[in-house]
C-alpha positions in Angstrom: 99.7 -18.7 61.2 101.4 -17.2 58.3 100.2 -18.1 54.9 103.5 -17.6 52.3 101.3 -18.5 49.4 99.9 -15.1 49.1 102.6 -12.6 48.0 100.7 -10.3 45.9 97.2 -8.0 47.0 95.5 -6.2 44.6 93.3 -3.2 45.8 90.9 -1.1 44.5 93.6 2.4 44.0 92.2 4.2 47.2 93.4 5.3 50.7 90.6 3.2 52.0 91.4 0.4 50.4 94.7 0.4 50.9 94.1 0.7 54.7 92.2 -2.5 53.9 94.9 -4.3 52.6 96.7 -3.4 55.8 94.1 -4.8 58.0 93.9 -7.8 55.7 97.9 -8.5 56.0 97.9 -8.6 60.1 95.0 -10.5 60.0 96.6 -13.3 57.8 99.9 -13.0 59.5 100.8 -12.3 56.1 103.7 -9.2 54.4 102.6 -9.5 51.0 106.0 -8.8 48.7 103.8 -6.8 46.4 100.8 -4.3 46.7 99.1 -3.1 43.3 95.9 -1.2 42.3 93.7 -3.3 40.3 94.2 -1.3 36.8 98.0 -2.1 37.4 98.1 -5.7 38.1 100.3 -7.7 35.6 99.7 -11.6 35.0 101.6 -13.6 37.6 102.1 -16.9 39.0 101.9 -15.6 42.2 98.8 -16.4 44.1 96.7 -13.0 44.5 94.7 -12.0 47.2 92.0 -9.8 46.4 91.3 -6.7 48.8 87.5 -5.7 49.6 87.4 -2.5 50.5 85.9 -2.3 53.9 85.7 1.3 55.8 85.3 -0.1 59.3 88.7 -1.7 58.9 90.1 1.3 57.5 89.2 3.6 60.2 90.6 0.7 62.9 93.7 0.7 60.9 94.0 4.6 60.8 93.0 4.7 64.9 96.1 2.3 65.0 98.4 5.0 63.4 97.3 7.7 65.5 97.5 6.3 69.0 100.4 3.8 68.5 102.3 5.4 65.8 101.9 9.2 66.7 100.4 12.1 64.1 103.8 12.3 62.6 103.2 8.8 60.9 100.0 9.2 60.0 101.1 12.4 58.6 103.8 10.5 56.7 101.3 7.7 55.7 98.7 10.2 54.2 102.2 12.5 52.1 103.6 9.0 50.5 100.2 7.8 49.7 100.0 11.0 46.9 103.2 10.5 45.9 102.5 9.4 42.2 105.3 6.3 42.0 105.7 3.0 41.8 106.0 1.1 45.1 104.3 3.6 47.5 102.0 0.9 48.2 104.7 -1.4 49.2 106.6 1.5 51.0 103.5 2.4 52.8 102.8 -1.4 53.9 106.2 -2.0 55.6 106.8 1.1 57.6 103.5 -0.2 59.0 104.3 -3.7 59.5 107.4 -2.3 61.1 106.1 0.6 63.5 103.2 -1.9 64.6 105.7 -4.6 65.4 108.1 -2.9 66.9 106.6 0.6 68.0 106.8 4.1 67.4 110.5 4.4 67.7 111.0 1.9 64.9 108.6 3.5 62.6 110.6 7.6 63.3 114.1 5.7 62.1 114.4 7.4 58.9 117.8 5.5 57.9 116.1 2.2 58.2 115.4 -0.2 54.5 111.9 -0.5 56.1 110.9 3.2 56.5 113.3 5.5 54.0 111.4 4.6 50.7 108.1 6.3 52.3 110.0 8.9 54.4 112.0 10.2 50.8 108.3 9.9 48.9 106.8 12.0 51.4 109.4 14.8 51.6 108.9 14.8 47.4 105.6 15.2 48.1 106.1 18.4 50.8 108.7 19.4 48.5 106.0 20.1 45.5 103.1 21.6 47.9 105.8 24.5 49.1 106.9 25.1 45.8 103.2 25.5 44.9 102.2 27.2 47.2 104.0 30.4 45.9 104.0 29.0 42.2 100.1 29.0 41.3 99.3 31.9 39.1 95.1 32.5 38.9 93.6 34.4 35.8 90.1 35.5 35.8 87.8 33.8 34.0 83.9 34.4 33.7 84.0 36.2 37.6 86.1 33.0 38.8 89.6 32.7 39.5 91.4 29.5 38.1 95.2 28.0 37.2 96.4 25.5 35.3 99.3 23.3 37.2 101.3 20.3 36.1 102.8 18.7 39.2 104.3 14.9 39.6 102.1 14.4 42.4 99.1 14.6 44.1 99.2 17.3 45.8 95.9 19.3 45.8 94.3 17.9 48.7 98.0 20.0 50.9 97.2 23.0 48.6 93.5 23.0 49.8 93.9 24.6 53.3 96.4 26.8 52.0 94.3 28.5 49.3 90.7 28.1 51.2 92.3 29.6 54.1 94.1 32.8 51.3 91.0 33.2 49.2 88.3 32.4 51.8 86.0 35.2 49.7 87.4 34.4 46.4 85.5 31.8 43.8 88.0 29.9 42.5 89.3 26.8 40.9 93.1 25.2 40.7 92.9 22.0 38.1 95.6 19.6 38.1 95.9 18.7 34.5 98.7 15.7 35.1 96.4 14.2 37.3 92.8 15.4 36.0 91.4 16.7 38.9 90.4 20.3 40.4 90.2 22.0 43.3 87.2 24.3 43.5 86.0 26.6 46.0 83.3 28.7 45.9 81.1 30.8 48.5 81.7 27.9 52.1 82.0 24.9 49.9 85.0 23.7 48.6 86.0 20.3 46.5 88.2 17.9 44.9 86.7 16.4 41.8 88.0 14.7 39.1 87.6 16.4 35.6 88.5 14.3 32.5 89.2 17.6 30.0 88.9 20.9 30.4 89.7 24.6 28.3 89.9 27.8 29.8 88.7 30.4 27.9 91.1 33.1 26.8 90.1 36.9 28.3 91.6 40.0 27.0 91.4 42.0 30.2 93.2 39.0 31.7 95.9 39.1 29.1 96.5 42.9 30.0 96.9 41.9 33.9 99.6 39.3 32.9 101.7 42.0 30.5 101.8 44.0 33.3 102.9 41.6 35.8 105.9 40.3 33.5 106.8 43.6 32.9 106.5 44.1 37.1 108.7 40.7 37.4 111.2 42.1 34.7 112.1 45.5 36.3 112.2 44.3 40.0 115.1 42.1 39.0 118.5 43.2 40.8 120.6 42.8 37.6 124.2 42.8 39.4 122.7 39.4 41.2 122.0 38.0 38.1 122.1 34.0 38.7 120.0 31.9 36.3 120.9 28.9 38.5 120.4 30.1 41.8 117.0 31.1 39.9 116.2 26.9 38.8 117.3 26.1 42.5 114.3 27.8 43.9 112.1 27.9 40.6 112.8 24.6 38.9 111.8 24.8 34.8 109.1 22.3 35.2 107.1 24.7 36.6 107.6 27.4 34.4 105.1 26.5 31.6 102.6 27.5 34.3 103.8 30.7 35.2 103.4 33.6 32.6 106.2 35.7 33.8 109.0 32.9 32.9 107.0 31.0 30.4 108.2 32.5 26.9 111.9 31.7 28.0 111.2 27.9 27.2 110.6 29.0 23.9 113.7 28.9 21.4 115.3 31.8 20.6 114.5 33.5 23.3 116.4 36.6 24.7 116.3 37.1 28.6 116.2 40.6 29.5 116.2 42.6 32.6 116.2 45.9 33.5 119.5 46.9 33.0 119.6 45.1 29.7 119.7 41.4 28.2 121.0 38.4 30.4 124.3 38.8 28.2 124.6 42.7 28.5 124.2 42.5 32.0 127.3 39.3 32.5 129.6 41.7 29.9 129.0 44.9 32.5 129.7 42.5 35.3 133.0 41.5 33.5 133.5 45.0 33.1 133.2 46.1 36.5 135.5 43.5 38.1 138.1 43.9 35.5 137.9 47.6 36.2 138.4 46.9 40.3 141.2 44.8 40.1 142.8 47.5 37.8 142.0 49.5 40.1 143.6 47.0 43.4 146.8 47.3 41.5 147.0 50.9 40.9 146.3 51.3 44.9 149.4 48.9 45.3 151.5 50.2 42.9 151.1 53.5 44.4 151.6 52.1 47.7 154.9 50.4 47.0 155.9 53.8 45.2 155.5 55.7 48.5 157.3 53.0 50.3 160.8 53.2 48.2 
């Protein structure tokens, strides 16, 4: 029997227990309108119902996804529950209630209300893990490798294979300042840990490395395919304050050069050179229409 006086659950903020609150709401016959980790929960007149974390329940609930739902749920399940965003919760808990009630093929229906909130919030998250993947730049440090990222979500526990499986001999560490936690691997071991502050120290060998790779970055550039926003398509700003060969061009006054000069040297030549073709189109015509009078 459904009970309608519980509308809200409050959980403890982890996977777990959010797989607990799933449990919980089948086995009062119960979608709550509103799921919330305890540190978020605002004063309501809504009756709450208090989650317990329980792993046994978690791991029936998870079993669920996997044999009823398919891998590709429980993949999109695990994506929108990093996604850092209000509602995930919510989004998380009806695409269940929905693929459990009406199976599989309900749950894979990406235009439906029930299942597009948590099928967008994953592919935000995927989105930020492949743009990380080739936007993480290491410095050494002390014999260790380490970088500084600022993403919206997440997404370090996707960038953990990755890396581990690139650096496999490498001691390193990626810390997630947004979100104040850090990857380390070192020797077989590798972690996810939170860290509440942390300052790199500053290494002049290091420094050395990066002048040379931003001068490497600036004379690769093809200067006749010149296209700052192409360039924000695939590098969005955000994540240039973490990446030492674009970083001093979010400061003012900055002058973007290449190798065949500045940014506006280069879009003057450009001008030049078409101006200079279609003159010469014209002579070719003009010369054509002479020979033909």
């Amino acid at each position: 029997m459904s009970d309608r006086g519980v509308l809200v659950f409050a959980y403890d903020g982890s996977f777990e227990g959010l797989m607990s609150a799933v449990f919980d709401a089948f086995s009062i016959k119960t979608l709550p309108d509103d799921i919330f980790p305890f540190d978020d929960i605002e004063p309501t007149l809504l009756k709450i119902h208090t989650v317990e974390t329980n792993f046994e329940h978690a791991k029936r609930v998870e079993h669920a996804i996997a044999e009823k739902l398919g891998r590709g749920a429980e993949n999109l399940v695990r994506r929108g529950f990093l996604y850092d965003g209000e509602g995930k919760e919510t989004a998380i808990m009806r695409f269940l209630w929905k693929g459990f009630n009406e199976g599989a093929k309900a749950a894979s229906a990406i235009g439906d209300p029930d299942v597009n909130p948590l099928f967008k919030m994953a592919t935000a998250v995927s989105n930020e893990q492949r743009l990380l993947m080739g936007f993480v730049r290491f410095s050494e440090s002390q014999g260790a490798l380490t970088a500084v990222i600022h993403p919206k979500h997440f997404v370090l526990p996707l960038l953990r294979g990755y890396f581990c499986a690139r650096m496999y001999n490498e001691n390193f560490m990626i810390y997630d300042e947004n979100h104040k936690a850090a990857l380390i691997h070192s020797g077989r071991r590798t972690a996810i840990i939170p860290v509440a502050d942390l300052e790199l120290p500053k290494c002049e060998e290091d420094k050395f490395y990066r002048e040379l790779w931003k001068s490497y970055y600036r004379h690769i550039a093809i200067s006749s395919r010149y296209n700052p926003k192409c360039r924000m398509t695939h590098m969005p700003k955000r994540f240039w304050s973490d990446m030492p060969e674009v970083k001093e061009e979010l400061e003012s006054g900055f002058e973007q050069k290449l190798s065949a000069g500045t940014a506006a040297e280069i879009k003057q030549s450009l001008a030049d050179e078409k101006s200079k073709q279609l003159f010469a189109e014209m002579q070719e015509k003009a010369a054509v229409s002479f020979l033909h009078q």
